[in-house]
Each structure stands twice: as structure tokens, then as C-alpha cells.
C-alpha atoms as one frame of an Amber mdcrd trajectory, in Angstrom:
protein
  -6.591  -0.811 -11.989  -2.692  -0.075 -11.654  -1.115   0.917 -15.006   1.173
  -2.206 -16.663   4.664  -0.401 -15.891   5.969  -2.878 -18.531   3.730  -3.129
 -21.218   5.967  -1.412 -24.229   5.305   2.296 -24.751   4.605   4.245 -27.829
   7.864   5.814 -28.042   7.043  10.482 -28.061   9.302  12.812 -29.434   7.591
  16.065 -27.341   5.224  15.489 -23.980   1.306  14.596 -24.162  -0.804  16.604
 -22.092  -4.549  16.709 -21.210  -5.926  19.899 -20.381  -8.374  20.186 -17.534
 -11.963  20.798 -17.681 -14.078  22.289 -15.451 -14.573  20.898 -11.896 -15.850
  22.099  -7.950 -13.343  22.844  -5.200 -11.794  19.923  -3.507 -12.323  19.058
  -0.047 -10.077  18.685   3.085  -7.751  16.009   2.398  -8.096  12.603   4.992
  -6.782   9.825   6.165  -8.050   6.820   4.379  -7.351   3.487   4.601  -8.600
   2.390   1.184  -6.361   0.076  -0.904  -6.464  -0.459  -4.519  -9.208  -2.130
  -6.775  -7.758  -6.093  -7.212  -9.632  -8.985  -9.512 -12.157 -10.595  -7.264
 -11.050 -14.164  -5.489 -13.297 -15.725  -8.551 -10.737 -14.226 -11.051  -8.373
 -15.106  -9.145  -8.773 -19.022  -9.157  -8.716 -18.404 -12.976  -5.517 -20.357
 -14.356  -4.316 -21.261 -17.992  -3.496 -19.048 -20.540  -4.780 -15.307 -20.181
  -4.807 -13.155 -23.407  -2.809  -9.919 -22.806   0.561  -9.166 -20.682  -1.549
  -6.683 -18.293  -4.465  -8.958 -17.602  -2.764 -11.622 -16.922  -0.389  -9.458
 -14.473  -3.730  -8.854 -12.875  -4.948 -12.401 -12.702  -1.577 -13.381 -10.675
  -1.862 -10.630  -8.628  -5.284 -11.536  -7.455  -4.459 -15.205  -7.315  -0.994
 -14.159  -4.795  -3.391 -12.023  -2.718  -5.909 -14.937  -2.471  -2.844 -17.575
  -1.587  -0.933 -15.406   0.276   2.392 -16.836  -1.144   2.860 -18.528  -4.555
   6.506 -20.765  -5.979   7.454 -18.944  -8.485   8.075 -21.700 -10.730   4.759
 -23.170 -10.623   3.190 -19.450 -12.321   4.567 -21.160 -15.884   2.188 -23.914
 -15.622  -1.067 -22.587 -13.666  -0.563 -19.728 -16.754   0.572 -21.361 -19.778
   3.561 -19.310 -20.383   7.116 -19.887 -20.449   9.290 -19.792 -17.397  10.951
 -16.798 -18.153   7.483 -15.077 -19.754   6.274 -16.261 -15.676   9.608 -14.768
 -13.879   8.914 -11.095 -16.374   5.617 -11.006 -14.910   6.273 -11.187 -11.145
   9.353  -8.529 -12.046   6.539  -6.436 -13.382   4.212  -6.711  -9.949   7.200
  -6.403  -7.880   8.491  -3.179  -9.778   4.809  -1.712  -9.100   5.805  -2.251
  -5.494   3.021  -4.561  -5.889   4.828  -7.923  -4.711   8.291  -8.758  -2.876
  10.058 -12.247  -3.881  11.946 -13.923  -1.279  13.671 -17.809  -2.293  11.696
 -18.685  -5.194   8.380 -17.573  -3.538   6.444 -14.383  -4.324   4.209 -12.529
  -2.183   1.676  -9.820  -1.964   2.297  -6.787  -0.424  -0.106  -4.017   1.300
  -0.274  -1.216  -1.111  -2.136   0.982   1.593   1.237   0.486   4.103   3.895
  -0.276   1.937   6.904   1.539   0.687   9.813   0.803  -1.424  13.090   2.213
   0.038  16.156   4.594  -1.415  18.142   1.901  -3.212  14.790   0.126  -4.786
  13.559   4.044  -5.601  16.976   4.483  -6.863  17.477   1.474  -9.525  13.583
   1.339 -10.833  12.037   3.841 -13.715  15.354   5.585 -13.863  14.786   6.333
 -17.269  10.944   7.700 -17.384  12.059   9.616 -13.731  14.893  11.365 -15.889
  12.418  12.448 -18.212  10.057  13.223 -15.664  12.660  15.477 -13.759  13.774
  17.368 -17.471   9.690  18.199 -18.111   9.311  19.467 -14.447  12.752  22.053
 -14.517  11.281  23.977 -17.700   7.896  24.908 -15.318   9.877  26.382 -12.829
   9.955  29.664 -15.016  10.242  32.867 -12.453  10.583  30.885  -9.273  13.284
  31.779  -6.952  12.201  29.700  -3.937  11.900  25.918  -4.591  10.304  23.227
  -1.938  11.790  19.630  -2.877   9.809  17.346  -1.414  11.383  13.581   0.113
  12.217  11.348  -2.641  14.590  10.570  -5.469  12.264  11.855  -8.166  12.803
  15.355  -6.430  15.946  14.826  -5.869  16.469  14.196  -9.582  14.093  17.331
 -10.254  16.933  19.433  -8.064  19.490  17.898 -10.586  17.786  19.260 -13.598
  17.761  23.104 -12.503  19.679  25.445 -14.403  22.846  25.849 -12.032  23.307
  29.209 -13.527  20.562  30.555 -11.594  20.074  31.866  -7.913  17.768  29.874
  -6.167  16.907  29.027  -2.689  16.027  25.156  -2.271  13.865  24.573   0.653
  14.009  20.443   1.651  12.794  17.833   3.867  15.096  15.460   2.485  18.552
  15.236   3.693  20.299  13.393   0.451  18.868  15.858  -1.661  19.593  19.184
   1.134  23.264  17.657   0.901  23.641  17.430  -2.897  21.474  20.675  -3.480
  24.318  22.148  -0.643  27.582  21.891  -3.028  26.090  23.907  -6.002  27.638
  27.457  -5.484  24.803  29.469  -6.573  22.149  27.938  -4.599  21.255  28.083
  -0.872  19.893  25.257   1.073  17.671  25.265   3.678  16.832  22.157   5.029
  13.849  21.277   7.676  15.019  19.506  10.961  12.343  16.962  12.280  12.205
  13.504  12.856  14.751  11.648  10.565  12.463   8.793   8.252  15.158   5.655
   7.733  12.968   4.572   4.756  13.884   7.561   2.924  15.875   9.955   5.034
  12.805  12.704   4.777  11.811  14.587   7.593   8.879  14.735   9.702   6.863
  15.769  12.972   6.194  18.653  14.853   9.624  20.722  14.181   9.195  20.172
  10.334   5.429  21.502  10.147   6.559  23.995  12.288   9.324  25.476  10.068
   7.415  25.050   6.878   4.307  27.268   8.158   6.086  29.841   8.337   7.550
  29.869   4.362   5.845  30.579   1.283   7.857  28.769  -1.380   6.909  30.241
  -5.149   7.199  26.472  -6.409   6.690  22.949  -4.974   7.467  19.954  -6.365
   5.432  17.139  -4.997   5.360  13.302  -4.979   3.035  10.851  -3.846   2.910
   6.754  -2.912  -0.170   6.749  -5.282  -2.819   8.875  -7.401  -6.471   7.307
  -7.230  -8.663   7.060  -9.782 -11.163   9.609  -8.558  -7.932  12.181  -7.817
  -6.639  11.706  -4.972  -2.913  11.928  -3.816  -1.814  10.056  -1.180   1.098
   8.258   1.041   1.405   5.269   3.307   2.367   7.348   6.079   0.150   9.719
   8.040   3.236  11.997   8.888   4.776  12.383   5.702   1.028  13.292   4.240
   1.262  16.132   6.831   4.270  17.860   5.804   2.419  17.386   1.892  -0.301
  18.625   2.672   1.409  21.656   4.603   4.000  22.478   1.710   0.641  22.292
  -0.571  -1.064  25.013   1.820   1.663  27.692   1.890   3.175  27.402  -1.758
   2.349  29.922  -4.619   2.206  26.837  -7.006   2.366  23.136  -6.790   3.530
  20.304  -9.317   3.066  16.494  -8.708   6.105  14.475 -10.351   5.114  10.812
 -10.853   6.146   7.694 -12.433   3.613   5.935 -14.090   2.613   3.172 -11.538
   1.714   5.603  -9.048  -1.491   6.135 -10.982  -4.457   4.184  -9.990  -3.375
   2.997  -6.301  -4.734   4.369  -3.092  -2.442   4.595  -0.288  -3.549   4.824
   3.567  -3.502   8.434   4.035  -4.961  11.405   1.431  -2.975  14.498   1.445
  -4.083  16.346  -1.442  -6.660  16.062  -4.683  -5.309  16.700  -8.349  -7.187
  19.780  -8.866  -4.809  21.790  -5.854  -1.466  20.502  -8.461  -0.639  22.766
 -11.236   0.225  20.074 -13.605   0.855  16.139 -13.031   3.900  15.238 -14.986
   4.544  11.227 -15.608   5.605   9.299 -17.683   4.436   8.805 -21.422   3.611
   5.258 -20.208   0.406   6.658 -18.311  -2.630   5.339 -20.584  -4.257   8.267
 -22.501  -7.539   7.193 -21.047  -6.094   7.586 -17.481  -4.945  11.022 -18.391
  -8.080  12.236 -19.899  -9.921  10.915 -16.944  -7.853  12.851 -14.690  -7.950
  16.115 -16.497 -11.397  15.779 -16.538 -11.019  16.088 -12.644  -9.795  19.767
 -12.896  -5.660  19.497 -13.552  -3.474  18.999 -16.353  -1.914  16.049 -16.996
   1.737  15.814 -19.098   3.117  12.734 -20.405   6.457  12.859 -21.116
């Protein structure tokens, strides 16, 4: 199952991490069109109260996928909570990327195809990306080349390096090639390709092209979703190319992740956790996600 993004953390003064054990090579990454475990239609026409926040998240959520399209005010009654304990929930799906609400009605969403655009990535998490993006400047160490990938988490990741240093950024997104561009110590270059409008990355033949042919020392990587057996992926087939590329010619690759990406499977695999040097979230992430993860061959830091 998805992780409950709000179910109220234990607050950490210095970042959890599991250490890897063991495990074989990965195999080629693939397309996949895979979705991500829900309750069964049976759990789903389970109404009344349900005992914790989280499974009773997961109870609506299979009850809106069965439906197709549920009033929002009628959640408080088929649940047994309080209108505002019913609006927090939906909030909570939606968030996850999960659900979208529309006049008073809420409905599911394909996680395999969907994404969230700029000013939803932009307004959500911002204070577990933050700490995400502080954790992933201090493994940059010796790197003088940096790939940030499409995103605002990157984008935020480009923020936190030291501006006293001389480093080349290497980008497929324009916002970040553009902000990255005014710092006087750093050069930008930035891939051309096919403009996305979702979130202004680039893509296609020209960007593959252009990033074959570097050998960044550090990549910073995101992903749509991180399955429970490992696997990275994205909804879109040309984005998890120019991944899966960066992941191929850098020296050393780091996922950056909020929380809810963990335990979703998106339509196409680019990558498995064991090719990432680390995968830093959010302290949020349940330990028992983390440990099964590192278990897969990576480390895993909650921060």
C-alpha cells in the first residue's frame, strides 16, 4: 500500500537510514503498465466507522475506484466521521495524487498515467522536500558535474548547493536551467528536446542524444513512484528514457523522494533501487518500508 502522507510523524532531530544488504544485479528496466495494490471491491463496499486514519483512507479509496465518483459530503455518513474528519481524508488521497475533487465530488485518478503539475508539485510537501533537498546537497562531496533531473524537488536540490563552489549543472528542466543560470559561479548547460508543458522537462531524440555523450560525477534523480519490490518508475515512457539514460552514464546516482512516492507503480520502469546510491525521503516513510527496501540492495535515509 501507499504510505499515509498525513498520518503525524515522529518528529527526528538527525536522518534515519537503513543500510543495504546483500542482493543480485538488477535487470533491464521496462515498460510496465502495473498500477498500485488497492482494497478489493469487497472492502470497498465496507462503510461505517473504520479504526485508524490510514485504513480508512484506504477503504475510501477503494470504494471511489469502485463508484467512479463519490459527493463529498455523503463520506461523513457512509464513514462515521465528522464532516471535516471526511473533507481531511479526501485532502489526504488527493495530496497522494491519488484523487482530484471537482464541485463537491471526488474522483479516482490513474496512478499508472497520472501526474500532478508545477504549481500542485510546487505547494504540496514543501516542508519534507526542503529537508529532502538539505540531506541530498551534503552527498554531493567531490562532485563538480551535477545532472538535475525535471522536477521541483531537483530544482530545490540545485537551491541547496553551496554557491561558493564551481560547479557545472547539467539540466533537462528549463525552470531549474534558468534559476541554476543567475548564480555566478556555476555554469549551466541545459538539454534542448521536446519541451513537456506538465513540467517544462525535456525530452526525445535531441535530449538522449546530448546526454550520451556526458558523464556527470553526480545525478540526482526523481521518480512518479517507488514499488514495493524496487522499482522506480514514471507515467511517461519518454521521460523514463532520459532516467534511465542519465542513470547509464553517471559516476553516481541519488533518488530524492517525498514520502508518497513509495509503494506506487507507475506505467513505465526506468530504474531498480539497487542502481541509486542512496534514496533520501522523508522521515514520514514507515521504518518497515525502509528496511524492506534496503533489504533490496540500497540505502535508504529518512530525513
Amino acid at each position: 500500500m501507499g504510505n499515509d502522507d498525513v498520518t503525524t510523524p515522529q518528529a527526528s532531530s538527525s536522518p534515519t537510514t537503513s543500510s543495504p544488504a546483500s542482493a543480485p544485479s538488477p535487470t533491464p528496466a521496462s515498460a510496465s503498465a502495473s498500477s498500485a495494490s488497492s482494497p478489493t471491491a469487497s472492502t470497498a463496499a465496507t462503510t461505517g466507522p473504520v479504526g485508524s486514519a490510514r485504513d480508512r483512507r484506504e477503504v475510501l479509496l477503494a470504494l471511489i475506484r469502485e463508484q467512479g465518483t463519490l459527493a463529498v459530503s455523503d463520506l461523513s455518513t457512509q464513514f462515521g466521521v465528522s464532516q471535516e474528519t471526511a473533507r481531511r481524508d479526501v485532502r489526504a488521497l488527493e495530496d497522494r495524487g491519488l484523487v482530484t475533487r471537482s464541485y463537491g465530488e471526488v474522483t479516482a485518478v490513474d496512478v499508472s498515467t497520472f501526474e500532478t503539475d508545477r504549481a500542485f508539485r510546487e505547494t504540496h510537501q514543501t516542508e519534507e522536500k526542503l529537508r529532502i533537498a538539505a540531506a541530498a546537497s551534503r552527498y554531493v562531496d567531490t562532485a563538480e558535474t551535477i545532472f538535475l533531473d525535471e522536477g521541483y524537488l531537483p530544482l530545490l536540490v540545485g537551491r541547496a548547493l553551496s554557491v561558493e563552489r564551481d560547479l557545472t549543472i547539467i539540466t533537462t528542466s528549463l525552470p531549474t536551467a534558468m534559476e541554476m543560470s543567475e548564480r555566478p559561479r556555476t555554469r549551466v548547460i541545459s538539454v534542448g528536446g521536446r519541451v513537456r508543458r506538465t513540467t517544462m522537462g525535456v525530452v526525445d531524440f535531441w535530449a538522449l542524444g546530448t546526454l550520451r555523450q556526458m558523464t556527470p560525477d553526480l545525478a540526482f534523480i526523481g521518480a512518479n513512484g517507488v514499488s514495493e519490490d524496487g522499482w522506480l518508475s514514471t507515467p511517461d515512457p519518454a521521460v523514463a528514457s532520459v532516467k534511465e539514460t542519465v542513470i547509464a552514464a553517471a559516476r553516481r546516482s541519488v533518488f530524492v523522494g517525498g514520502h508518497e512516492k513509495f509503494g506506487r507503480q507507475t506505467f513505465t520502469r526506468f530504474a531498480h533501487v539497487r542502481e541509486m546510491e542512496v534514496l533520501l525521503t522523508g522521515h514520514e516513510l514507515r521504518s518497515t518500508t525502509a528496511q524492506r527496501l534496503s533489504l533490496l540492495g540500497t540505502k535508504v535515509e529518512r530525513v
